[in-house]
VMD Tcl script that draws the C-alpha trace (Angstrom):
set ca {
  {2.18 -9.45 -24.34}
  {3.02 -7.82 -21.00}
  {-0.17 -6.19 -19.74}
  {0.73 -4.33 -16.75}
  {4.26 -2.89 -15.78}
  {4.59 -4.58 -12.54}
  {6.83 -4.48 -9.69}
  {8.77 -7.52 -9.96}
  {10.20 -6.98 -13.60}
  {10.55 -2.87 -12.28}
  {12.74 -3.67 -9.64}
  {14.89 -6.33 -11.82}
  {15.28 -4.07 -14.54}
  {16.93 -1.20 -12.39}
  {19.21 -3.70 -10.09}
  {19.67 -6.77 -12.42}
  {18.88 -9.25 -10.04}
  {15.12 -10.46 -7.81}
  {14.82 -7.88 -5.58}
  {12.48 -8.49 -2.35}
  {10.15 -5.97 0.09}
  {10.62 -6.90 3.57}
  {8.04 -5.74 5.95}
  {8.96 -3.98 8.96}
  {6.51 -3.63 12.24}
  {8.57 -0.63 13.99}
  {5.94 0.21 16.36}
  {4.66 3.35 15.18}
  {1.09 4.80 15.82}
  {-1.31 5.76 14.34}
  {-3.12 9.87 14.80}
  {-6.49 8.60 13.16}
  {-5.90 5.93 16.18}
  {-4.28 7.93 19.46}
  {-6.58 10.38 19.74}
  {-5.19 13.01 17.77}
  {-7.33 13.06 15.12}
  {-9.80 10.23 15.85}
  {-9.82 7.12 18.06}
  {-11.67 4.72 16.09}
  {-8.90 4.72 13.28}
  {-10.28 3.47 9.82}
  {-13.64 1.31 9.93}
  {-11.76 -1.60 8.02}
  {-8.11 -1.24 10.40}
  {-7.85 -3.21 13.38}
  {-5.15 -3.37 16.52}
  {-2.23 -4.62 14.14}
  {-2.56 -1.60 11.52}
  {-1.29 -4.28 8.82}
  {1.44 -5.38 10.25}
  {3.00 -8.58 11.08}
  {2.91 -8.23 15.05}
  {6.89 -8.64 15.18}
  {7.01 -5.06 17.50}
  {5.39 -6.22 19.57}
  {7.64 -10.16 19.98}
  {9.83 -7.75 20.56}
  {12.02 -8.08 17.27}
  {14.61 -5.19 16.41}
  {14.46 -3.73 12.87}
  {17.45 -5.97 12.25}
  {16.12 -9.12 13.19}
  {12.84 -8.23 11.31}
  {15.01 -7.97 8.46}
  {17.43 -10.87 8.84}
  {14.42 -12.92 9.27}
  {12.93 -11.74 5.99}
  {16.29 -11.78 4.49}
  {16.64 -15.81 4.81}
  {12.95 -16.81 3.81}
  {12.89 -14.73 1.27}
  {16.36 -15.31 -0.62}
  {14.99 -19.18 -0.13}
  {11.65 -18.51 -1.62}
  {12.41 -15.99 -4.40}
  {16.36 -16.49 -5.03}
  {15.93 -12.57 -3.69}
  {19.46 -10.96 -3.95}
  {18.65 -7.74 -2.60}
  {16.36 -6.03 -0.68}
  {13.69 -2.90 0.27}
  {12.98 -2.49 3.80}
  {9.54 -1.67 4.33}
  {8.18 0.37 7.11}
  {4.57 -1.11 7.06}
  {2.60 -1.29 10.09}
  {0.50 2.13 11.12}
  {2.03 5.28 9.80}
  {5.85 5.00 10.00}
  {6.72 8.88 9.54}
  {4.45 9.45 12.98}
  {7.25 10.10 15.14}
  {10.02 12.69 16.08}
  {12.90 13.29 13.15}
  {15.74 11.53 15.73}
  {13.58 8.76 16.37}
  {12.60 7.82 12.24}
  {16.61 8.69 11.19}
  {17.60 5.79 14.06}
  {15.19 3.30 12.56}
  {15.59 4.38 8.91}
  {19.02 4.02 9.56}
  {19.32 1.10 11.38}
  {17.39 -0.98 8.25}
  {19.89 0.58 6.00}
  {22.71 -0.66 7.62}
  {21.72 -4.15 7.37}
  {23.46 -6.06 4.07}
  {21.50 -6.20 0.91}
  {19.25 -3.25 1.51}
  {19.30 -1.25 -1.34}
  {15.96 0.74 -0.56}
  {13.72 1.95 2.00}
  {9.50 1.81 1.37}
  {8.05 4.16 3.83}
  {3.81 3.60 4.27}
  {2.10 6.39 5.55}
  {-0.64 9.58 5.59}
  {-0.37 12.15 3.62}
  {-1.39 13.70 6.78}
  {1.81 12.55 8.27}
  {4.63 14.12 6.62}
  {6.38 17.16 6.74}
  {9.45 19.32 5.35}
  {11.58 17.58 7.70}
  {10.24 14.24 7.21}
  {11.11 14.68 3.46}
  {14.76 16.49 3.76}
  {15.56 13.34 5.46}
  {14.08 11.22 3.02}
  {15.62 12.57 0.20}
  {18.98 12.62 1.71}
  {18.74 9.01 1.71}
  {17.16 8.89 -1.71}
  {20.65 9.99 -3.11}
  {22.23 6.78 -2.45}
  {18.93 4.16 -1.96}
  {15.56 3.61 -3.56}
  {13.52 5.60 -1.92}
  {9.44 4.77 -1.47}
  {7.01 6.98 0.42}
  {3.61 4.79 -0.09}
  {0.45 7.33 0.48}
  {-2.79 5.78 1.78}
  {-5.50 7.29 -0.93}
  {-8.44 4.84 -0.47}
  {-10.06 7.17 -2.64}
  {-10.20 10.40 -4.19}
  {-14.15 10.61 -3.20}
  {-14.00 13.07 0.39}
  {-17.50 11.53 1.12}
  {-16.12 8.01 1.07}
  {-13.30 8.98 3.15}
  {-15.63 10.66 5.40}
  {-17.47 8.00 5.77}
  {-14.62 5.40 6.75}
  {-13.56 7.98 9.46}
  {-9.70 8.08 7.14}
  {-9.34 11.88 9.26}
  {-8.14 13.48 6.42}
  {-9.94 14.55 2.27}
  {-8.34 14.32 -0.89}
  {-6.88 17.67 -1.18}
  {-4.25 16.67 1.95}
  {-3.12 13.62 -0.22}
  {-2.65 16.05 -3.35}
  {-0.50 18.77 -0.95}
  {1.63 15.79 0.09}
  {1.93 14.41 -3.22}
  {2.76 17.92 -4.30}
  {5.31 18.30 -1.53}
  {7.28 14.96 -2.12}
  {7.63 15.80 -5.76}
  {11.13 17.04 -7.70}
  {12.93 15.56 -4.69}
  {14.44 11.90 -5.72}
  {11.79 10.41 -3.77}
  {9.34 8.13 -5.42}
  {6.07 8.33 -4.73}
  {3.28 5.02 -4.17}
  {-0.47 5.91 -3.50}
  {-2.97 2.90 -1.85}
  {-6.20 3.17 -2.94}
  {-9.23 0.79 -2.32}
  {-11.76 -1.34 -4.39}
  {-15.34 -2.20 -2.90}
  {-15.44 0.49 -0.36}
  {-19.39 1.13 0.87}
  {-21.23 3.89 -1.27}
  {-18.61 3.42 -4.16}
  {-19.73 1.68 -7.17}
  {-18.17 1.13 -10.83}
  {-18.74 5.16 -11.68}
  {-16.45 6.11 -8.48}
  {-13.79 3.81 -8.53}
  {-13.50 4.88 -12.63}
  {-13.47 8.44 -11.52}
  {-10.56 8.03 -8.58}
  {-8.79 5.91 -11.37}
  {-8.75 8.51 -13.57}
  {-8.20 11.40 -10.88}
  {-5.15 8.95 -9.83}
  {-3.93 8.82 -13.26}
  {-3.42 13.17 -13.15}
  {-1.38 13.23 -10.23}
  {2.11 12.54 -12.19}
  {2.68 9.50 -9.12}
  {5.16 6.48 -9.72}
  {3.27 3.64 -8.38}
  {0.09 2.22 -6.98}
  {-1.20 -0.40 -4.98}
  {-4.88 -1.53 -5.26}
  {-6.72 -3.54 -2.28}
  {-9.72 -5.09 -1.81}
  {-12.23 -4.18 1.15}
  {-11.81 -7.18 3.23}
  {-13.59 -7.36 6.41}
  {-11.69 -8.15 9.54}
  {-12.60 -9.15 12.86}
  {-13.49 -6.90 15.43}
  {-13.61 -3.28 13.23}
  {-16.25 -0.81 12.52}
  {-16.47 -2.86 9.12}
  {-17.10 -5.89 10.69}
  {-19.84 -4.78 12.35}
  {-21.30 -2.97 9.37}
  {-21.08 -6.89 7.50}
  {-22.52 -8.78 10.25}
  {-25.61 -5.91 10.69}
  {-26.10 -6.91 6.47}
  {-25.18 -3.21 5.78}
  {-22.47 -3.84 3.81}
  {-21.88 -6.35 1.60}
  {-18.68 -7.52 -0.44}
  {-17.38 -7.69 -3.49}
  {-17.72 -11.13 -5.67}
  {-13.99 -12.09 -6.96}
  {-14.84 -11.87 -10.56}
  {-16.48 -8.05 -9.80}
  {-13.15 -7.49 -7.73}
  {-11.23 -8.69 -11.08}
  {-13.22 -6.25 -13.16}
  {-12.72 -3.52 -11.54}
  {-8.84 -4.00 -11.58}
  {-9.41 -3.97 -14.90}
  {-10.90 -1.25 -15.30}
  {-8.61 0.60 -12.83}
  {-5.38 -0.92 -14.97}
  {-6.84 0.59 -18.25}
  {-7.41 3.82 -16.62}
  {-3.71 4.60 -15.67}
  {-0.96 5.05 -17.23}
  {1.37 2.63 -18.43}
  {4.66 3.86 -17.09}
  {3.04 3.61 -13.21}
  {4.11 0.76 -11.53}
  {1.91 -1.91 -9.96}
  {3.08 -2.48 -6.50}
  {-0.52 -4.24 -5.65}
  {-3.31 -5.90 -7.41}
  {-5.01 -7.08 -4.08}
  {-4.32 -8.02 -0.71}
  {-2.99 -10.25 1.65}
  {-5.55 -11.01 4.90}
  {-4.74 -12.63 8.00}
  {-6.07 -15.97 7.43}
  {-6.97 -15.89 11.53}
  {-8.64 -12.49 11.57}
  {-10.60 -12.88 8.24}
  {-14.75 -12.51 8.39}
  {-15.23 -12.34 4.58}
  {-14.68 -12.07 1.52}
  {-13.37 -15.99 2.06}
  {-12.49 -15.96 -1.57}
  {-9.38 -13.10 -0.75}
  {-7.55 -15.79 0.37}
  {-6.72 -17.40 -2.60}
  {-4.22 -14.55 -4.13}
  {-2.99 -16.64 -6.60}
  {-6.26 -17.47 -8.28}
  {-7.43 -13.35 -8.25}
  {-4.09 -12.75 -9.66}
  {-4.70 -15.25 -12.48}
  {-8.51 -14.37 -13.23}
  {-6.60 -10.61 -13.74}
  {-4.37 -11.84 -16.06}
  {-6.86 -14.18 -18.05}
  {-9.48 -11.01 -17.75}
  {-7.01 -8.71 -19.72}
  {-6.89 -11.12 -21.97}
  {-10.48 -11.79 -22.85}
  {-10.77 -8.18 -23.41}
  {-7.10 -7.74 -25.39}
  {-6.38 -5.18 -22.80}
  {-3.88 -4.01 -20.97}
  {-2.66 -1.15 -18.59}
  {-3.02 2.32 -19.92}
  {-5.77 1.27 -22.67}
  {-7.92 4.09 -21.99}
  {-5.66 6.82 -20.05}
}
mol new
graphics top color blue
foreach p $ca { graphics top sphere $p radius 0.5 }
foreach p [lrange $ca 0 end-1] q [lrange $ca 1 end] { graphics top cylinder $p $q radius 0.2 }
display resetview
């Protein structure tokens, strides 16, 4: 049986073909980084923000794409496409500048979406006019980093903003075409079993399309990292990681769509968990975990 409505089969089912994200490093910043909120940014973000470092090769929007474009169509058989603005907070900018670069990814052949990650503290009513005004020809994405709906664990990773922000921008995106994803975070420090159930379940209210859940990795040279190396925080074993997926999966419903199950680390900038690196096995252990327990995604919601 299928036992969580993921991405892959989501997209095929509305276009008829393998559809592909492509990520996009357009060089945006960051206000939890620049000064306007905070300096420090996030204790687990580093210089790249989670991007791929292609701004800063120099690489257009179009060659970021193109690029994507062939590997992927090799690797997948991908047919079309979602250009996805990845790297920092890609509404952080001035309305001309986002339509150009919005714009500019649209224009390349087989896009047939945009995926927009962001703040909730980052958007605006003329961030979403524009938005929807492409959402009435294109898949639309605006992908909300959550982390968690705790305000004392967001306080205490220095995010810059609480939950009630994320629910005004959730509340403000809604009832305009454009779908909404929220990120949210497994084996963040103070947060055990009891909290993550609880954000699940909070999550599960908010009437949202999608999610993606990560794992706390630690990378070099953050706040985190130097929480790990001190021994004041420790991380998650990959069968607790796969539990609480679980858990999470059951606690949502099953019309949300699974954009994430975990993450994807820079093999380079990696301090721990080493385990993360292995996708594929976390991905099966899910799968095989479900199974044990004949569950599935919206068991409990």
């Amino acid at each position: 049986m299928k036992r969580y409505n993921d991405l892959n089969n989501y997209l095929k089912s509305i276009f008829g073909c393998r559809v592909q994200k492509i990520s996009i490093d357009a060089g945006f910043s960051c206000p939890n980084r620049d000064g306007t909120i905070s300096v420090g940014g996030c204790i687990y973000c580093n210089l790249r923000g989670s991007g791929t470092g292609a701004h800063l090769k120099g690489l257009s929007i179009t060659e970021q794409l193109t690029l994507g474009k062939n590997a992927l169509s090799k690797r997948y058989k991908a047919k079309k496409f979602i250009a996805y603005f990845q790297a920092f907070s890609n509404t952080y900018a001035p309305i001309d500048q986002l339509e150009s670069l919005y714009d500019e990814a649209l224009a390349v052949d087989d896009m047939v979406g945009l995926s927009i990650g962001t703040r909730p503290d980052c958007i605006n009513e003329a961030v979403l006019d524009l938005l929807q005004t492409y959402a009435k020809s294109y898949m639309v994405w605006i992908e909300y980093g959550l982390q968690s709906a705790h305000d004392s664990t967001l306080e205490f990773i220095n995010r810059g903003h609480d939950f009630n922000c994320f629910k005004k921008a959730v509340d403000a995106t809604k009832n305009r075409g454009i779908k909404i994803c929220a990120h949210v975070i497994l084996g963040l420090p103070q947060e055990e079993k009891k909290e993550i159930h609880q954000t699940a379940k909070i999550v599960a209210g908010l009437g949202i399309d999608a999610i993606k859940i990560h794992l706390l990795y630690v990378i070099k040279g953050t706040k985190l990292d130097a929480l790990y190396t001190s021994g004041r925080y420790g991380c998650l074993e990959q069968q607790e990681y796969v539990d609480l997926v679980c858990d999470f999966l059951e606690r949502i419903p099953e019309n949300m769509v699974i954009q994430r199950l975990t993450g994807d680390p820079h093999p380079g900038e990696l301090v721990a968990p080493m385990w993360s690196l292995n996708k594929s096995k976390t991905l099966n252990m899910i799968k095989e975990t479900l199974e044990k327990r004949d569950s599935w995604q919206g068991k409990f919601a």
